[in-house]
C-alpha positions in Angstrom: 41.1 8.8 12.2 40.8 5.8 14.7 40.0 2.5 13.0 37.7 -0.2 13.4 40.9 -2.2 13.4 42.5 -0.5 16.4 39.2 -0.7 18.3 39.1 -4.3 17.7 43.3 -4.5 19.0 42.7 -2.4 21.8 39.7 -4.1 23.3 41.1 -7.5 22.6 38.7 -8.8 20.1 38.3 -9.5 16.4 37.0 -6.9 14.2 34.4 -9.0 13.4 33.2 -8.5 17.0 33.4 -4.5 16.8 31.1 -4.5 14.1 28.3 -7.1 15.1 28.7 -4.5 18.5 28.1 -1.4 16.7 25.6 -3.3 14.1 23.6 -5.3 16.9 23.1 -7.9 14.3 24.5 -11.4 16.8 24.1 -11.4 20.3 27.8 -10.3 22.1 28.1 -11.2 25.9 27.4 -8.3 27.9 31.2 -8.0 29.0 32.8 -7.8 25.7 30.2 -5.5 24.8 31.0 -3.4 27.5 34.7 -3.6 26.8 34.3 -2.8 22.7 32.3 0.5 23.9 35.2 1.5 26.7 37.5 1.0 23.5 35.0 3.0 20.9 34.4 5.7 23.7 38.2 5.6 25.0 39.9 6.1 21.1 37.3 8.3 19.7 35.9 6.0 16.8 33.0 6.9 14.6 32.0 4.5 12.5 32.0 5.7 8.7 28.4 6.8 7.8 28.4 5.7 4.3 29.2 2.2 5.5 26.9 2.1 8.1 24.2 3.0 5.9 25.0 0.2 3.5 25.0 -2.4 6.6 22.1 -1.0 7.9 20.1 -0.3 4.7 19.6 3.4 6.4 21.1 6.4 6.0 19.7 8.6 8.9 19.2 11.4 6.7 16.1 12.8 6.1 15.3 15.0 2.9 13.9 18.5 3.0 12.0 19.5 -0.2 11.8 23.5 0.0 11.8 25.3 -2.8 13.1 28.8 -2.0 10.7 31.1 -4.3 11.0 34.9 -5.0 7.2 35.0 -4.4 7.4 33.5 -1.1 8.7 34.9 2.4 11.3 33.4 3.1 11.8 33.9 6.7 9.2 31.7 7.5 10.3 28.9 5.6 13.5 28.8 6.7 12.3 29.0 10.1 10.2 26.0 9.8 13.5 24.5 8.0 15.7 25.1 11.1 13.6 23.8 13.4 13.4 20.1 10.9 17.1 20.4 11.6 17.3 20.8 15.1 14.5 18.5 16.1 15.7 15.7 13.3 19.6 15.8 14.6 17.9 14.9 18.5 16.8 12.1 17.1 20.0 10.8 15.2 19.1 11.8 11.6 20.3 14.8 9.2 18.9 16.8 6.7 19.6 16.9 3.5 18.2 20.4 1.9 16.8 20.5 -1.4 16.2 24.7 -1.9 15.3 23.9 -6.2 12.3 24.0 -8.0 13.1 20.2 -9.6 10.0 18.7 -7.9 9.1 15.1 -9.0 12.7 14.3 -10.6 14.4 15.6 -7.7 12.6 13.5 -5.3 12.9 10.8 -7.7 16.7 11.0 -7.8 17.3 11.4 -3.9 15.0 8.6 -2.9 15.6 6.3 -6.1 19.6 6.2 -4.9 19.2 5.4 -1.4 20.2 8.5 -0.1 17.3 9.6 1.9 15.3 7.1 3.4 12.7 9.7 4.4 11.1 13.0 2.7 9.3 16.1 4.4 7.8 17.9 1.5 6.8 22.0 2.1 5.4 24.7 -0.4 2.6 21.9 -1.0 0.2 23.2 -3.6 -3.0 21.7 -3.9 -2.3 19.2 -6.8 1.4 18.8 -6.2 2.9 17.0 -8.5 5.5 15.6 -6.3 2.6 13.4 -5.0 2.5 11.0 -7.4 5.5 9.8 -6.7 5.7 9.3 -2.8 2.1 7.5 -3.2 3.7 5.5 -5.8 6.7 3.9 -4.2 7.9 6.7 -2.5 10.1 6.6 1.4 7.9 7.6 4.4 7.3 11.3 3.9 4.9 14.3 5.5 4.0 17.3 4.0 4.1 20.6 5.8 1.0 21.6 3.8 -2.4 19.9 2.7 -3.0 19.6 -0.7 -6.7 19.1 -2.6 -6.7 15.2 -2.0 -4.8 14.1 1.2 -5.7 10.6 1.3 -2.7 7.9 2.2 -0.6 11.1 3.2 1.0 12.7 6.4 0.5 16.0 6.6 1.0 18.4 9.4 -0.2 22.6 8.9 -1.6 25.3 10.5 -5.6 25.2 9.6 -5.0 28.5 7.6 -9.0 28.1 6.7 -10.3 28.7 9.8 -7.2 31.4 10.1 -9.5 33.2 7.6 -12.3 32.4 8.8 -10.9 33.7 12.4 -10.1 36.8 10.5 -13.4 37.9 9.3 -14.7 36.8 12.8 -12.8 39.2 14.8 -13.4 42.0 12.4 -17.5 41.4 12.0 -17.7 41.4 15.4 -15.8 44.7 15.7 -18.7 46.1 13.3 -16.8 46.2 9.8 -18.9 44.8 7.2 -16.5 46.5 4.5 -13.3 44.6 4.7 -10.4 44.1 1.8 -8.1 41.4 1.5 -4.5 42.1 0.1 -3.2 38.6 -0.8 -0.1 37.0 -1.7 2.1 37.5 -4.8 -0.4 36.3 -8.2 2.3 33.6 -8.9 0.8 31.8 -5.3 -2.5 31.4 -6.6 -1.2 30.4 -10.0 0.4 27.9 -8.5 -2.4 27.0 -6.3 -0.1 26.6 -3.4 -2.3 24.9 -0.4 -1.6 27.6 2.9 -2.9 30.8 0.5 -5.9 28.8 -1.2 -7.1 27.8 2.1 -6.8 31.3 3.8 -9.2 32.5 0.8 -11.7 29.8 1.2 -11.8 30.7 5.2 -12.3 33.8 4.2 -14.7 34.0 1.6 -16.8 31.3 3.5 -17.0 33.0 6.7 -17.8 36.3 5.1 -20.5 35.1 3.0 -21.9 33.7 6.8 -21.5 36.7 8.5 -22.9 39.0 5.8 -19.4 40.7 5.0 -18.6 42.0 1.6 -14.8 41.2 1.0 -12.7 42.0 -1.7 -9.8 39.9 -2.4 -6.7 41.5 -4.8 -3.5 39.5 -5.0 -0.1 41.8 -4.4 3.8 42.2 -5.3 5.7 42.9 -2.3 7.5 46.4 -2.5 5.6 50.2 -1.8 5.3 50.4 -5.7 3.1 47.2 -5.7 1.1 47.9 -2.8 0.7 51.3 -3.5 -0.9 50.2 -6.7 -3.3 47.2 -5.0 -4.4 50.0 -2.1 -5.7 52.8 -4.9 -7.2 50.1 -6.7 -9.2 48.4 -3.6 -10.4 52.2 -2.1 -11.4 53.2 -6.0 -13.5 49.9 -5.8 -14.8 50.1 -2.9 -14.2 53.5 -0.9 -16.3 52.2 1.6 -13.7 49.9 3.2 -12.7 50.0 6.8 -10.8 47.0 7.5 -7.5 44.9 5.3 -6.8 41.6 6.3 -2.8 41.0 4.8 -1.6 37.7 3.7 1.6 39.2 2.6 4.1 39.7 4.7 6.3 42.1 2.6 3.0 44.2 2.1 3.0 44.8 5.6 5.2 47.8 6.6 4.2 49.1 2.9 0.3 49.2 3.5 1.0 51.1 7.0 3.0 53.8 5.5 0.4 54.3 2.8 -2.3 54.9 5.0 -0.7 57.0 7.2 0.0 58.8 4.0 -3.6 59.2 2.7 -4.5 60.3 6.5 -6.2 56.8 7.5 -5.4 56.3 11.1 -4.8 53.1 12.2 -7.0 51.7 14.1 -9.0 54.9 14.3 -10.3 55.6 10.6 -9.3 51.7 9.7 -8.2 48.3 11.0 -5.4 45.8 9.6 -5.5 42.5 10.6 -2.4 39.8 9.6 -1.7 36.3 9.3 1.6 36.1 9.4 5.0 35.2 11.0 4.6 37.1 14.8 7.5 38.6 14.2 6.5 40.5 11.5 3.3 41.5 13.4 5.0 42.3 16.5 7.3 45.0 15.5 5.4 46.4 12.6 5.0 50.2 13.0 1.5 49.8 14.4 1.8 46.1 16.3 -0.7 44.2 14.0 -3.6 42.4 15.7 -2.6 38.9 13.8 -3.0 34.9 13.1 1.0 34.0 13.9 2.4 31.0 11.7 3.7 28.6 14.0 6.7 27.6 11.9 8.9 25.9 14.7 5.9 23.6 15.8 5.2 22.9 12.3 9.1 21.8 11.4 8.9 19.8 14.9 6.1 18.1 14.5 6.5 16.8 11.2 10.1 15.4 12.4 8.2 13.9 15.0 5.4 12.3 12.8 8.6 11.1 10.3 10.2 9.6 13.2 7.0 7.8 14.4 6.8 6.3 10.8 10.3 5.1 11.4 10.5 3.2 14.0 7.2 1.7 14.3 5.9 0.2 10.7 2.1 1.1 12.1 2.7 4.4 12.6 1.2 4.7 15.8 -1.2 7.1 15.0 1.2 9.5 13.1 -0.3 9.0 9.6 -3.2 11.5 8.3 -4.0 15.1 8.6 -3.1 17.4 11.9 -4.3 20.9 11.4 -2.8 23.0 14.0 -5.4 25.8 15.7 -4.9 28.9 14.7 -5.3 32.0 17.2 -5.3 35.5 16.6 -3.4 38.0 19.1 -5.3 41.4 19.6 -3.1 44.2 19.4 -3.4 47.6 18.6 -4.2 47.8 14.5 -8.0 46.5 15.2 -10.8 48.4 16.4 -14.2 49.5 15.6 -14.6 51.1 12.1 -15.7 55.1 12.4 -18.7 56.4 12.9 -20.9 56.9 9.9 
């Protein structure tokens, strides 16, 4: 590897120059500086990242917090994931992925040795207890997520409540006044994670507005699991002609069950989704569904990181942004059968 050394011989200056170049910290006349970066382009050099962090007092690595869950889709999270990596590595910084379930002591350890100077924090639950933390003495950080209280916190998500509430809307207007919810794994809501907590709320809220009875029964992925949630919602209440599926493991289960019990979708009942569009797209009967934007989500919390980087103020990229949701019509909704 080419040395700051050989730079500094090659381009006819001290190696004290190279580095006050490369670290901008005294002013260099604009010729040598030009000839030290003809040297640095012309050998190849890159300067060791470890010691340019300790000069600098940065390390241009950013922290992802994503705790990869059995209960959760996956899919979608690395999604939002790849999209922190590619939009983070345009401007300059890595990531450093953190897929365990540590929480505070992990975020304690990454950001206590310097590591990281920044955190983006995802599977937010509602009283996180990574928060204490970052509000504490923690690096600039965003959450992909909203938790109870969001006050001094970045935070960038999809407004999943009025993704509920968007839901129920389409349906009531449809006609359905009968409508089911099949929900995430149980171990979401015990964990009160923020998107699936939300969703409810929506849904309930808008509902109860609208004059909709909904029922709301938390499911395993797999046929076995759904299969179990579906007898149990039609022995509750038979009269129900519309699911809306947060779960997207449930999906492709739920469709082959009703075709099964001879419900035709959209004929006899509807199926509404909010979930990756994907998933919705190429499910057996293309879902009418609220899509998770996952690669605006991962960009713009990079983008909101960066903002807290460079400019102490933030510049208006502090608080909560609650992306819109919309829901795509396709071909699982329609108006419930005739009485």
């Amino acid at each position: 590897m080419v040395t700051l050394a050989e730079v500094a011989r090659h381009a006819g200056v001290s190696a004290s120059t190279v580095s006050y170049v490369l670290s901008g910290k005294r002013p260099i006349s604009a010729p040598t500086r030009q000839r030290v970066r003809a040297s640095i382009e012309r050998l190849g050099y890159q300067p060791h990242a470890g010691a340019r962090a300790l000069a600098s007092s940065r390390s241009r690595i950013i922290a992802l917090m994503v705790p990869l869950r059995t209960d959760m889709y996956v899919p979608v999270m690395l999604e939002i994931a790849v999209a922190v990596a590619t939009t983070a590595r345009a401007h300059g910084y890595d990531v450093l992925l953190l897929t365990g379930e540590e929480g505070p002591s992990a975020l304690r350890r990454v950001t206590g040795s310097g590591l990281a100077e920044a955190v983006i924090l995802m599977d937010v639950q509602l009283d996180d207890e990574r928060l204490p933390v970052l509000r504490v003495a923690g690096p600039p950080s965003v959450l992909v997520g909203l938790p109870a209280d969001p006050a001094g916190l970045n935070c960038v998500d999809l407004d999943f409540a009025a993704a509920g509430a968007l839901c129920v809307e389409h349906l009531a207007g449809l006609g359905h006044r009968e409508v089911a919810v099949i929900g995430e794994s149980p171990g979401v809501y015990a964990r009160h994670t923020g998107f699936a907590e939300r969703t409810l709320r929506g849904l309930r809220d808008r509902a109860s507005e609208l004059g909709v009875r909904l029922l709301h029964r938390p499911c395993e992925g797999g046929h076995d699991a759904v299969a179990g949630v579906l007898a149990r919602i039609l022995d509750e209440r038979p009269g129900v002609t519309a699911f809306v599926v947060q779960n997207e493991t449930a999906v492709e289960p739920l469709l082959a069950l009703l075709r099964r019990t001879g419900r035709a979708v959209p004929e006899d009942v509807s199926v509404v989704a909010v979930c990756a569009d994907q998933v919705a797209a190429q499910a057996s009967v293309a879902l009418s569904s609220v899509a998770i934007p996952a690669q605006e989500l991962g960009r713009r919390a990079v983008e909101r990181l960066i903002g807290r980087l460079t400019r102490p103020d933030g510049d208006g990229t502090t608080g909560v942004e609650l992306l819109t949701p919309v829901l795509a019509v396709r071909d699982s909704s329609g108006p419930p059968p005739p009485r």
